[in-house]
Phi, psi and omega in degrees: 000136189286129162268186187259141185231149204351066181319298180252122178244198180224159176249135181225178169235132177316149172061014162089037161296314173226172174212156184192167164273145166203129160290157147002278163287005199285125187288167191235149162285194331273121176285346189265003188231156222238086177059200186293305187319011181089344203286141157307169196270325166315336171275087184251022082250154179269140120251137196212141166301147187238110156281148172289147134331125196190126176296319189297342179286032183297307193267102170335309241224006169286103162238022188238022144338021257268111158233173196238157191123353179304153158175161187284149209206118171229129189249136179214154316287178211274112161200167153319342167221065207236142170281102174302133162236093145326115202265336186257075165249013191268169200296318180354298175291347169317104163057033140300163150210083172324115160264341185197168175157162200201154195284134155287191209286322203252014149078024207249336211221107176240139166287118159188147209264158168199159193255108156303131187315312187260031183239155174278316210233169154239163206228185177244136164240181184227164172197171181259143211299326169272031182068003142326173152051016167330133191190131149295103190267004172213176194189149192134184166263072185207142141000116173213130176209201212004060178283131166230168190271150182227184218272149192042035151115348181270136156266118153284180201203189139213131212234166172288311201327128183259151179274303219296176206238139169078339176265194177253171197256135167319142179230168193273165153350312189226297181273345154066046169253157188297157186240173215261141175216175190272163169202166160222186191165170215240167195264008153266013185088006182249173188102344190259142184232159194194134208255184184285158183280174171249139165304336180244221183260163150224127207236168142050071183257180172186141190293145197244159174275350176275349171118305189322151172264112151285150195205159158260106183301128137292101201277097169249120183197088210040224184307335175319135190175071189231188174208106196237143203276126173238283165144123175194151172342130170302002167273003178094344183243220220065357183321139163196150171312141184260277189189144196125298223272013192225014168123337196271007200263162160248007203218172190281312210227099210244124179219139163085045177286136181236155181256130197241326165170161180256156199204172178275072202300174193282357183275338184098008187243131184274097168266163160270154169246149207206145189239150175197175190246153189215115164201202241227136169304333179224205199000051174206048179046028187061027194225165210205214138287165150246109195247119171290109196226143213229098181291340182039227209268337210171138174314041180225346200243332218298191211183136187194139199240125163251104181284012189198040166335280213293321191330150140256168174255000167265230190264330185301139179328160172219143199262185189279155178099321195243275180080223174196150172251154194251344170209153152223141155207150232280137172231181183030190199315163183269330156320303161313327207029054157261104156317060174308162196214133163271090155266162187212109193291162198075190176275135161238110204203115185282332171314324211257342162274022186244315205261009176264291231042052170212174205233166175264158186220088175298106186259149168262148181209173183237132199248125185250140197294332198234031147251271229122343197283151165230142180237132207266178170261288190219146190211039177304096159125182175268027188184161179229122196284109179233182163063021170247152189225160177276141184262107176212144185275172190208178221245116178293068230278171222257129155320102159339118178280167162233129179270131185238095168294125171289136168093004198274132170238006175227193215226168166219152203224168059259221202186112167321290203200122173278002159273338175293108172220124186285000214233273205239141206275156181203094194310119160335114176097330182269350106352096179257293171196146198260130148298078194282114206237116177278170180228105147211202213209172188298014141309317174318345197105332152315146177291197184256336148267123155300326202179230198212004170234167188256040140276152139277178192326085184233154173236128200288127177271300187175206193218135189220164180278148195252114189282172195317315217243056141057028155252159153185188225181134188229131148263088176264161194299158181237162186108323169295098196301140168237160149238130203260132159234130178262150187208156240266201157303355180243001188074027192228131171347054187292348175200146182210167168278139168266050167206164187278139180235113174210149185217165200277117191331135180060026182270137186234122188238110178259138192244148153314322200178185180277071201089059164289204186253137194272346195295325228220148188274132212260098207269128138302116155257164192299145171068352160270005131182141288254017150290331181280318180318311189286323204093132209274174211252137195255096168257040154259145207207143154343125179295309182285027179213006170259049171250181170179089165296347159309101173287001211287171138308340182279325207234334168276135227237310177236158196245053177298137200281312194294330189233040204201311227222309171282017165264343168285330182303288200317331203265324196192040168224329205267346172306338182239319187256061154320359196071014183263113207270036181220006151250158201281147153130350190260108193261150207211133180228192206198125160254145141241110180261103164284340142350260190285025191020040142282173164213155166201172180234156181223095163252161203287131177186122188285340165317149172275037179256150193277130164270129173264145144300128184246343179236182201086162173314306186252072195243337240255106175061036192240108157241163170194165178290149159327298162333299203294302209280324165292334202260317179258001187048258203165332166357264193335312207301315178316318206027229179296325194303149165291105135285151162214111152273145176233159189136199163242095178267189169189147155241136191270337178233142192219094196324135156094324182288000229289035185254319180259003176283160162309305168307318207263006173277328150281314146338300197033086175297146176251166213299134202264330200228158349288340162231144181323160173202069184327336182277312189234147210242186192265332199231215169202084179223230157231142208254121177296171312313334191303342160328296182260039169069030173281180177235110199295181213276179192254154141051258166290335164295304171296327180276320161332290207280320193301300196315314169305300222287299187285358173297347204135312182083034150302170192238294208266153187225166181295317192279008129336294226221071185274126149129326203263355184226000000 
């Protein structure tokens, strides 16, 4: 028996300002709309997922959630007393669960992935708008979720599954689950192809009217730690910045974008407007504002409407009346701004709902974007109404071409000219050469910590030159997030990108410049310039050779703080900086974690004897050598917890930076390129240990500790676990 879902609903206004009764079915003056709820008159059914209730979804970038009960749902017409169809009713689907799925172009055909009762994973099926013809198109052991359909008969996807040969699929940052990258595959199953990785999730695509795909990235790089809108072919290359990565956002995280409709920027360029969900990377179900975003010529130009001002968009409560929403999607003229919305009143914040020992409960409604009001549809419950769209066919867009050289097995990466950088000024000449960095993560064998910073794994691919007119041009693995640094005559960093960069065999991606504008496509004339001319410098080589125990410059590839970094302390440091806080330089503090009613002193001392951590969040069996922990501090480690330090803290290292670390400012490295040069130095001080009658680091040392500094300031590298991956 069908329950009743909002027999008497309510007209709200966003933040519970007013209230009223409107049945359903209540007649309307607006001729364009379809009873109280709002709908066009064009919409004579929704489809939409009905969820088992669940507590796991805290982390935006979480699709592996498996509660059973689920199932695809068509309501005609969509009102309270619009007739409900189960669409999965076939046994197959008994105590399934369906996280996601989409209408095909003729409106005929729905994609969607579920984890089936007697499965590990979820897959993708295809089934028919009247719930016919179920049939499973992918099978393994890996993942396959959010699908949708693009231009020529293919679903896309997003799986655990990894393309490069010989590796494991990448986990993420924090929960260190594997993480979804994109495919595609033809819609008999055939076919499938799986595109370059990200280091993190790629979540949430949704078809552009130009063909093109948006999706929400998880951007993680050092402090960096967001979910930001991106953009790419329906073949999968073309990745570039949306919207989110350069300052213009109001929120942690932009999720689940739909296209709303297209316009004209003031440049004379056809862009999309676009709907999305704005919340927090965690505890809060994935929900969230509904923000109307106006892609214009380029993120710098971007644009953002918070249709739910009172909603929040962070970790914070949200109170009754205002609550959060978890998907919109866009109906009638794009003018109108009208939304269907899964919204849920109260707080939806999972700390806060475990310890109330009640779950949130997501209705469907139609939300008018420029009142404010929602009116509702459906409501069980017993299930949380998410994913609905009207079943109307829609104008099928011509696939982008990409040019992709054939027979081709590497990505070619360069850059028109690295100084035109909207982010950061990069003084004319100094530019030596850019740094190319691989990304990976405890998939390698590694523990869920690298180290005491919030990078992860990176390994040096080589260095390439930045030529007179500020171009240059790389052959690198493809498929593989790379990260660009550009760097000065002393090898240390002066500028870097905060994103992983990767591209598909034979794709060649040229940037304007270093944080240029990433929007917009960047036209090559033959011979103008002179990276292309020279040819890019070729750093791809066999994944099991992208290692090194050679520390030389020429040959190092990852910088292990134990085989890498503490044989220099041993030769000519720990003599002085020993941990005895009454010789000069070994500066000595105290953290007290009032959290855990711990304590501990950190005095500066370059020995390898292993210290356990005792405060912080994650202090529970967390040792590293003395060396590390002085040199690299506890930041991470402290996390949320309450501290007070007291003492002579200083920070000697600063992850991702080594220009701004301390060390490497007492240190003062000399000039590495185009030849060493001792005589002129990074800072205009005097350079350690010769200062004090040490004996100085050689070359090849110095450029060791800077290179760990700017990877991040990890302690484990890949050549930690030689052998083992």
């Amino acid at each position: 028996m069908r329950k009743a879902a909002f027999v008497i609903g309510s007209l709200m206004v966003l933040g519970g300002g007013m209230t009223g009764t409107a049945g359903c079915k209540s007649s309307s003056s607006d001729s364009s709309t379809a009873g109280g709820a709002g709908l066009p008159q064009d919409v004579d059914s929704i489809v939409f997922l009905q969820r088992t209730a669940r507590m796991g979804t805290g982390n935006v970038f979480d699709y592996t959630d498996y509660k059973p009960g689920g199932r695809l749902v068509k309501l005609s017409p969509p009102s309270a007393d619009g007739k409900l169809v189960n669409l999965t009713a076939a046994p197959m689907f008994k105590d399934a669960d369906i996280m996601a799925w989409d209408l095909s172009f003729d409106a005929k055909t729905i994609v969607f992935s579920a984890r089936l009762a007697t499965a590990a994973n979820y897959h993708l099926f295809l089934i028919r708008t009247d719930g016919t013809e179920p049939r499973q198109i992918t099978e393994g052991p890996n993942h396959y979720v959010y699908p949708i359909f693009v231009p020529g008969q293919k679903v896309m996807f997003m799986s655990s599954k990894v393309v490069e040969e010989g590796a494991q699929q990448f986990r993420d940052e924090y929960e260190r689950a594997t993480t979804s990258q994109v495919g595609v595959i033809n819609m008999d199953g055939t076919n499938e192809v799986l595109g370059p990785r990200n280091a993190s999730h790629r979540v949430a695509p949704a078809l552009l009217e130009n063909g093109n795909v948006v999706y929400t990235e998880w951007r993680h790089l050092g402090s960096v730690n967001d979910g930001h809108l991106r953009v790419m072919n329906p073949d999968m290359t073309g990745m570039k910045e949306a919207f989110g990565g350069e300052g213009k956002g109001i929120t942690n995280s932009y999720l689940r974008a739909r296209f709303v409709g297209s316009y004209m920027s003031t440049s004379g360029k056809k862009t999309s407007r676009l709907v999305a969900i704005g919340t927090s990377r965690d505890r809060t179900l994935q929900s969230g504002k509904v923000l109307l975003i106006d892609l214009n010529d380029d993120e710098a130009t971007s644009k953002v409407t918070d249709l739910t001002p009172l909603v929040p968009g962070g970790k914070e409560r949200s109170e009754k009346g205002l609550g959060r929403y978890y998907d919109a999607e866009p109906i009638g003229p794009a003018a109108d701004l009208k939304f269907i919305v899964s919204w849920a009143d109260g707080p939806v914040q999972s700390e806060i709902l475990e310890e109330a020992k009640t779950t949130a409960n997501f209705g469907l409604y139609v939300l008018d974007g420029k009142t404010g009001k929602r009116f509702p549809i459906w409501d069980d419950p017993a299930y949380w109404e998410v994913g609905a769209r009207p079943v109307k066919p829609r104008v099928e867009p011509i696939a982008p071409q990409s040019p992709v050289a054939q027979n081709e097995k590497s990505f070619i990466l360069g850059a028109l000219n690295v100084y035109e950088s909207s982010v950061k000024k990069i003084e004319p000449g100094t530019a030596i050469k850019v740094r190319l960095l691989e990304g990976f993560s405890s998939e390698e064998g590694f523990p869920n910590m690298f180290g005491l910073t919030e990078f992860d794994g990176q390994s040096r691919y080589g260095e390439v030159p930045v030529l007179a007119d500020g171009s240059y041009a790389a052959k690198v693995p493809a498929n593989v997030p790379l990260h660009q640094q550009v760097i000065d005559k002393f090898g240390m960093a002066i500028a870097g990108e905060d994103i992983w960069i990767s591209g598909r065999p034979g794709e060649q991606r040229f940037c304007g410049g270093c944080h240029e504008n990433r929007s917009k496509n960047t036209e090559i004339k033959p011979g103008s310039i002179e990276a292309v001319q020279r040819g890019p410098v070729d750093l791809d080589v066999p994944r099991a050779q992208r290692q090194s125990l050679d520390f030389s410059y020429e040959k190092i590839r990852g910088v292990p703080w134990d085989l890498a970094l503490q044989p220099i302390f041993d030769a000519k440091c720990v003599s002085c900086h020993d941990g005895d806080a009454s010789k000069p330089g070994n500066n000595s503090y105290t953290i007290i974690d009032k959290t855990l009613g711990t304590m501990q002193t950190v005095t500066f001392d370059l020995g390898s004897q292993k210290m356990a951590i005792v405060v912080g969040e994650r202090s529970a069996g967390t040792e590293f050598p003395a060396s590390y922990i002085s040199v690299a501090g506890l930041g991470m480690e402290l996390g949320d917890n309450v501290v007070t330090i007291t003492g002579d803290y200083k920070e000697h290292m600063k992850p991702g930076e080594a220009r701004a670390s301390g060390i490497i400012k007492k240190l003062n490295p000399p000039q590495r390129f185009p030849d060493v040069n001792p005589l002129v130095r990074a800072f205009d001080k005097p350079h350690h240990p010769a200062d004090v009658g040490g004996t100085e680091l050689t070359p090849d040392e110095y450029y060791r500790l800077l290179l760990n500094i700017d990877m991040g300031g990890q302690y484990f590298f890949r050549e930690n676990k030689r052998g083992t991956y």
